[in-house]
N, C-alpha and C positions, 0 to 999 in steps of 0.2 A: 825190539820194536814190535808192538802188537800190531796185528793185523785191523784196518777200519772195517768195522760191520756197517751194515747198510742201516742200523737204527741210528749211529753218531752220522755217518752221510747226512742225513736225513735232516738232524740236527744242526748242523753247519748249513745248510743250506738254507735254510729260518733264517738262520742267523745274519746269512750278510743281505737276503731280501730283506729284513727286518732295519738291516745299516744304512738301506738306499733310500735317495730324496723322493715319492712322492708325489706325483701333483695332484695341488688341492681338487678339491670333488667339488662340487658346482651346489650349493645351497639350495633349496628348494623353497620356492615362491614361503613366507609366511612362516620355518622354521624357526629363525631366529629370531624377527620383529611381529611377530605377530600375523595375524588372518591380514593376508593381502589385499589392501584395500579397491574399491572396483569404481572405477567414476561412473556418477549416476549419468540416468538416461537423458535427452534433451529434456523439459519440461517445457509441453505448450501451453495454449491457454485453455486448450480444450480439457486436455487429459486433470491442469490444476483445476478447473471448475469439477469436473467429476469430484474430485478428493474432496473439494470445498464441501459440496451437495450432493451427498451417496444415498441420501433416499428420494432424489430428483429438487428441480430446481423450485418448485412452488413449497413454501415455509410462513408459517405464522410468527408475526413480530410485532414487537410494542408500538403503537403510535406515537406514541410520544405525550399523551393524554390519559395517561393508564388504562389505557385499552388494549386492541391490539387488532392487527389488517392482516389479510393474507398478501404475499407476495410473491409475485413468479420472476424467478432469476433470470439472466442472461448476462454473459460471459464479458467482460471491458476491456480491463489491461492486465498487464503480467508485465510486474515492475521489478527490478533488481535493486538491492536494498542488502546490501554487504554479503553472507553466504547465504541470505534467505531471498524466498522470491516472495512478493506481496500480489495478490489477485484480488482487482476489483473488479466486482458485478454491480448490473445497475435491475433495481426491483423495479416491477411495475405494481400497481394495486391491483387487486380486483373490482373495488371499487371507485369508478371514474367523476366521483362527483366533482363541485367546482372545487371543495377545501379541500379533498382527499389529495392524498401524495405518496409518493411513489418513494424510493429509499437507495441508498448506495450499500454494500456490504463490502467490507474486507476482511483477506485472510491470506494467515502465515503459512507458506511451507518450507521447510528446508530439508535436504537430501544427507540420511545415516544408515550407513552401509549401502551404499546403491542405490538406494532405496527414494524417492521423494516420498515425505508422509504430511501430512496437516498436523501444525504445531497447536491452530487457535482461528478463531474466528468471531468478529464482531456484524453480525447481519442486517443491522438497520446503524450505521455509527451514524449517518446523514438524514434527513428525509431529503424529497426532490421536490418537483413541481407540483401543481393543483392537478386535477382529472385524472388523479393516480400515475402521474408521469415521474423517470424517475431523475436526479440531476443532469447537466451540464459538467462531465469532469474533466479537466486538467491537470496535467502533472508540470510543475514548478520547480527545478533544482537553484536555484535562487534566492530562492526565500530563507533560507537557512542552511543548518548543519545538513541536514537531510530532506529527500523529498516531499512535498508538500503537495496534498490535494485540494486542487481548486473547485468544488462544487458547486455549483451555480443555479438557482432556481428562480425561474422568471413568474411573474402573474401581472394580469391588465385586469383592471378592477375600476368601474365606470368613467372608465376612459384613464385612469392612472396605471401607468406602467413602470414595475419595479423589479429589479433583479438584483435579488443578493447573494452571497456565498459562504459557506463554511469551507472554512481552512483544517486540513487536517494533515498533521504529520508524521510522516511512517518512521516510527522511529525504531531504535534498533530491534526491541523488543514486544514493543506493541504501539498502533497506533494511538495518534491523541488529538484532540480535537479541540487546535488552538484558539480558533476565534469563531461564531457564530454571527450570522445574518451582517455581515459587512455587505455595502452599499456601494455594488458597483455600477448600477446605472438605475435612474431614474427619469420622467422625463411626463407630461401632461398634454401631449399633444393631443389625447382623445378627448380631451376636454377643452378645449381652446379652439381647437381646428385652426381652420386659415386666418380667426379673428386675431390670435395669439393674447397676451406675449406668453410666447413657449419658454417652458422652465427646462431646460434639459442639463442631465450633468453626468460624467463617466469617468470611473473609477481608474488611475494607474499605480498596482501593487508594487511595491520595490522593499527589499531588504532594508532593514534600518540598525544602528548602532546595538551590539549587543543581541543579537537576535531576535532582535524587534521588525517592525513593520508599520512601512510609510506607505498612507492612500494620499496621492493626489487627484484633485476631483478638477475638471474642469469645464466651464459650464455655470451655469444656475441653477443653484449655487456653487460657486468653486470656493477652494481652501485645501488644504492639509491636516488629513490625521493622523496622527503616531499612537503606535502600540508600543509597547514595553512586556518581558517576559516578566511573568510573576505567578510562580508555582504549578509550570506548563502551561499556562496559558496567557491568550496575548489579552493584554488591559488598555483601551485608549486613556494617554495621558495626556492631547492636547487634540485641538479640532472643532469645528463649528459640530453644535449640537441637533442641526437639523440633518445632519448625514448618520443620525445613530441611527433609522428605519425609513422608511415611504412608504 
């Protein structure tokens, strides 16, 4: 029997550390699946307006006349709207005349890699009120599949008083802007005074078949109008035709 030298010791000793179980070693974040993902930071409405307007909040935009107004921003809502967030600002004009008007803006952002960044942005999708003011908005989960802006823009004009609204919907991938100057309240009191008779009438919005939209007016004049979807936007299919404007 040969004597064991200390190189086969050595040898054997590999051997049955090599035969024994192991415990697993502990994976390191993002070896296996990838860069570990980091959940982004809260988003306010301040820090999205910054993203929105990173060369400050005053921008020049079309009037809607092939022109164009300056407008100084300020900060509204910060809507949730599936993984994305939607930020509306409301514009002022610089210029305050009676016809001049004021504008709504929206914009996308959504969070990749930690990160919130600005996907898109429409800065005048509305105008607003007269004297460079800018809408009345409301947010609507009712009206449809998705959130709905209600922007409302009033004026009194010798003694007629009329408020109407654009409807605009956030939808998943960009806003749209379903119905324009719908007739929520109208009413001639500055013209009648206490002699009357007062015509007054006020608009209530409700869902309708098919993702349409029912105005009940009621008042002088009252009646019901219905909209109908037809290629993103809403089309009145029935209703008195003195509720199309004031």
């Amino acid at each position: 029997m040969r004597p064991i030298t200390p190189l086969a010791a050595a040898a054997a000793a590999l051997s049955l550390l090599a035969g024994c179980e192991q415990p697993p070693r502990p994976t390191p974040p993002g070896a296996a699946g990838g860069p570990a993902s980091r959940p982004p930071p809260e988003l306010t409405t301040a820090s999205a307006f910054a993203l929105a307007f990173p060369a400050g909040a005053t921008i020049t935009a079309p009037d809607g006349d092939g022109g164009s107004r300056r407008l100084t921003y300020a900060p509204g809502q910060l809507i949730e709207i599936g993984g994305r967030k939607a930020l509306v600002s409301l514009g002022t004009s610089d210029d305050d005349c009676h016809i001049c008007t004021g504008a709504m803006a929206v914009h996308y952002l959504s969070a990749r890699d930690g990160v919130w960044r600005l996907e898109a942005g429409w800065p005048a999708i509305t105008s607003g009120k007269g004297f460079g003011q800018p809408p009345d908005v409301g947010v609507r989960r009712d009206l449809g599949p998705h959130p709905v802006l209600v922007a409302e823009a009033g004026v009194t004009a010798q003694g007629y008083t009329c408020v109407i609204a654009d409807l605009v919907e956030l939808g998943p991938e960009a806003p749209q802007v379903l119905l324009e100057d719908v007739v929520i309240h109208a009413d001639n009191r500055g013209v009648v005074g206490d002699e009357g008779p007062v015509e007054e009438t006020d608009a209530t919005l409700r869902a309708g078949p098919d993702d349409g939209l029912i105005a009940d007016y009621e008042g002088s004049p009252s009646g019901r109008a219905t909209y109908a979807r037809r290629d993103g936007k809403l089309v009145r299919t029935s209703g008195p035709e003195t509720l199309d404007a004031c």
